[in-house]
Each structure stands twice: as C-alpha cells, then as structure tokens.
DRENTOR-389320 format. One record per residue (C-alpha): residue number from 0; chain; x negated, y, z negated. Coordinates in Angstrom, 3 decimals, decimal comma, always signed. Each point is the difference from the previous one (the first is absolute). Example, Ala and Ser with C-alpha at 12.3 -4.5 7.8 and 13.67 -1.06 7.14 Angstrom:
<pts>
PT   nr  kette        px        py        pz
PT    0      A   -12,300    -4,500    -7,800
PT    1      A    -1,370    +3,440    +0,660
</pts>
This chain:
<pts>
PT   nr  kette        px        py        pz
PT    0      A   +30,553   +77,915   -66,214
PT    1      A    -3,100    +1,711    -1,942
PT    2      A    -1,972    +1,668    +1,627
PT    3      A    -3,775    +0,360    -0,295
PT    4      A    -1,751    +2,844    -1,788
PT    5      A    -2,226    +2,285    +1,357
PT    6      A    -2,959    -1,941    -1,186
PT    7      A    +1,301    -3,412    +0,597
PT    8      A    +0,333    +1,053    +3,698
PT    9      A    -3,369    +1,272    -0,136
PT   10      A    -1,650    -3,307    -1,711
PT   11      A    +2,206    -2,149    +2,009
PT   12      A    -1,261    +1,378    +3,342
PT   13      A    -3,300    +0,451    -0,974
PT   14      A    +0,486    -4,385    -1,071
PT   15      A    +1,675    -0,339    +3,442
PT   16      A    -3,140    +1,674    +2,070
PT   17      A    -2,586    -1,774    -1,802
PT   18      A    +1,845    -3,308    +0,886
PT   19      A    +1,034    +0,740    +3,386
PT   20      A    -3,589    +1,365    +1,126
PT   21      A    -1,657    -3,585    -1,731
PT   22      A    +2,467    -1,873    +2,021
PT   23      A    -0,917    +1,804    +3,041
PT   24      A    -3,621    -0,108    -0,300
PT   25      A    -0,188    -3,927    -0,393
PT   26      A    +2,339    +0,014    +3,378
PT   27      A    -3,182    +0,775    +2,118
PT   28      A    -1,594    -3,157    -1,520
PT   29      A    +3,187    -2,867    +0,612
PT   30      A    +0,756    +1,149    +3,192
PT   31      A    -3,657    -0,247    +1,728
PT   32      A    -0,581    -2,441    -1,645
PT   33      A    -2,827    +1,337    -1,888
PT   34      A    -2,446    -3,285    -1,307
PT   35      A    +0,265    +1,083    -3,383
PT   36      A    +4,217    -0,461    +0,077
PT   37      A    -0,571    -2,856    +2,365
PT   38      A    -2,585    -1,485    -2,954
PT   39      A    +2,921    +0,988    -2,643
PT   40      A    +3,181    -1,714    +2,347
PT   41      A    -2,538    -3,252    +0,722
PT   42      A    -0,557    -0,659    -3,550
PT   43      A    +3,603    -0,321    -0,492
PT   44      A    +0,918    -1,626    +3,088
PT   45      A    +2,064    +2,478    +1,522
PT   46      A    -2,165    +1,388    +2,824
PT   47      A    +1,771    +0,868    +1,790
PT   48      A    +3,464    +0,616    -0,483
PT   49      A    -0,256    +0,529    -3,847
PT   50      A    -2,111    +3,221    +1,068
PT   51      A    +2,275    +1,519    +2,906
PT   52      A    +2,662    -0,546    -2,281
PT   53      A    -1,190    +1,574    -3,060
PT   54      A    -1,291    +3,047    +2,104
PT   55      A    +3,659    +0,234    +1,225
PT   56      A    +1,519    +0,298    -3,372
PT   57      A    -2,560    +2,372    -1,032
PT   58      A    +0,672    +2,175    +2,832
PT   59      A    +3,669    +0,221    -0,278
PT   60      A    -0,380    +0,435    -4,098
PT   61      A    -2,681    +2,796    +1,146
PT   62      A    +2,526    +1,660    +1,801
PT   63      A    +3,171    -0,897    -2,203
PT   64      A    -1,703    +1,375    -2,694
PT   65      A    -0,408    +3,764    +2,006
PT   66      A    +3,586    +0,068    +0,278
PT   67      A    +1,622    +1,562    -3,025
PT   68      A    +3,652    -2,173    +0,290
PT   69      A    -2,203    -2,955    +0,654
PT   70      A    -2,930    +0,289    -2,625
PT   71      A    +1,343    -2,545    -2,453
PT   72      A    +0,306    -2,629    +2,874
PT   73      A    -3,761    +0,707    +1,387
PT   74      A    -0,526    -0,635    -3,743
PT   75      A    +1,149    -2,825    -0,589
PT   76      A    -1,453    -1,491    +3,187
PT   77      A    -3,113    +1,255    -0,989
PT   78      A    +0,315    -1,349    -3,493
PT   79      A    +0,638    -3,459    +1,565
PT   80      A    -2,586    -0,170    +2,890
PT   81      A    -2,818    +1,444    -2,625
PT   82      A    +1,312    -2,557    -2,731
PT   83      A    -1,058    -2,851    +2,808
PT   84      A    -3,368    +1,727    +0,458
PT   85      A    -0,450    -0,221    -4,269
PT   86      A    +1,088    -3,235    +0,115
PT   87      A    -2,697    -0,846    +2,877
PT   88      A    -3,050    +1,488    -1,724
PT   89      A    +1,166    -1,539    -3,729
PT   90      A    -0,078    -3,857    +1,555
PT   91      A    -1,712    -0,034    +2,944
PT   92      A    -1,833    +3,110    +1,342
PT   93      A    -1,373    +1,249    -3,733
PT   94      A    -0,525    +3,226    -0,781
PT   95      A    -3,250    +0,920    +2,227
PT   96      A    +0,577    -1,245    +3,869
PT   97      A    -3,021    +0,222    +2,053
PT   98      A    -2,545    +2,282    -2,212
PT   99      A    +3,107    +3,013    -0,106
PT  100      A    -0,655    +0,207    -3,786
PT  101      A    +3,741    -0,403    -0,777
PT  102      A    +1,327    +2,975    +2,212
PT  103      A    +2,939    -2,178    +1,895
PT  104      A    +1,308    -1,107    -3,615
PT  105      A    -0,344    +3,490    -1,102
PT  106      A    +1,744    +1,249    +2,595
PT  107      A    +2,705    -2,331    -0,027
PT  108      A    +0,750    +0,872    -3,740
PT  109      A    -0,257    +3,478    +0,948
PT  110      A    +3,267    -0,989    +2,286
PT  111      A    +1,749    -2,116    -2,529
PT  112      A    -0,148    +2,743    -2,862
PT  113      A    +0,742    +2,684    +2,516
PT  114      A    +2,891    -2,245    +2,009
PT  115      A    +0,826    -0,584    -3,810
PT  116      A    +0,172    +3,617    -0,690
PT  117      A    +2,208    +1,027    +2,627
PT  118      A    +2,454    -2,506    -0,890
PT  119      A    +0,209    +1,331    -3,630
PT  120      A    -0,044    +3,593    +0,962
PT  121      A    +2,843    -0,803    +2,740
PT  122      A    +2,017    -2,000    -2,305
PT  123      A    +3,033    +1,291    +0,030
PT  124      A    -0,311    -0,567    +4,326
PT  125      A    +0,652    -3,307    -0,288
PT  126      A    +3,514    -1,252    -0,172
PT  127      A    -0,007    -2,840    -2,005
PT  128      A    -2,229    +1,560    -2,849
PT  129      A    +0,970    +3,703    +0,317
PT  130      A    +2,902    +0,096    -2,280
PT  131      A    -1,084    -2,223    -2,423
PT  132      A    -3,088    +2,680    -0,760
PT  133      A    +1,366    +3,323    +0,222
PT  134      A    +0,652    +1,448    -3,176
</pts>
C-alpha cells in the first residue's frame, strides 16, 4: 500500500480540519434546534427527524474524519450527507436561505471539495480502489 507524501499528509489534514470543524460548527444549530435549521428542515419536510439525523451523520463524519485509519470513511459520509444538502439548496432551498447571502451553499461545497479531497489524497486507503491506482 502507498503511502502518502509528506505534503499529501499535510494537504490532506489540513482538507480533513477544514471539513471536520464545518461539520461541527453547524452541530450547534440541528441539535437546538436553531429557527434558521428548523426554517431549512420545514421547507423540506423533514423537521424533525431529517435534522437530528443529518446532525448525527455529521457528527460521526466530524469525528471519523479526526481519526487517521478512519479518514476516508468520515469522508465519504461527509461526501454523502453534504451531497443531500447540494441537492436541497439546487431544487428546493436555492442558493440564498433566509437573507445568509449564500454562506450554507458555500459552505457545503467547501465540504464536498474538501470530503472530495481527502478521498483522492487517501486513495490508495480504500480497498476496492487502492490497487487499481497505485502506480
């Protein structure tokens, strides 16, 4: 198995950081049940649960993502929660929500790219892909 360079290391935790502390920070939000997420999880008629849950798969890609053996799973989870966020604000949500001039969309593309990032960095981590990349 390849292993990452120096730099690659260094740009693939500096990716897994940035994601993690987004994920985190929008935690504080879903869990309270802050009105702006509760405005967000209305208008797609999953207020509830829809919220709960997605702050529970952002926490455990949060910390996933933290733990070096575990960073490509936290990825991918993070890739796939964020990916339903995108898909949110492209048909229903739009890209402004509530006057925030587009920061939730720009932060959840900040979390693709960087989720995305990871997963290219850390490559060779995953099983099925690994060998089929090294050189």
């Amino acid at each position: 198995m390849a292993e990452l360079s120096r730099g690659g290391r260094t740009a693939s935790w500096v990716a897994q950081l940035l994601v993690a502390a987004i994920l985190f920070q929008t935690l504080y939000f879903k869990f309270t049940g802050a009105p702006e997420s509760v405005y967000i999880f209305e208008t797609l008629g999953l207020e509830p649960w829809g919220r709960l849950g997605s702050g529970v798969a952002e926490l455990v890609a949060g910390v996933l993502l933290l733990i070096p053996s575990l960073a490509v799973v936290g990825a991918v989870l993070a890739l796939g929660a964020i990916s339903g966020a995108l898909l949110s604000h492209f048909t229903v949500l739009g890209i402004e929500v509530q006057g925030d001039g587009g920061l939730l969309f720009g932060l959840a593309l900040v979390v693709f790219f960087g989720s995305l990032a990871v997963l290219v960095l850390r490559r060779h981590e995953i099983p099925v892909l690994g060998s089929r990349f090294e050189r």
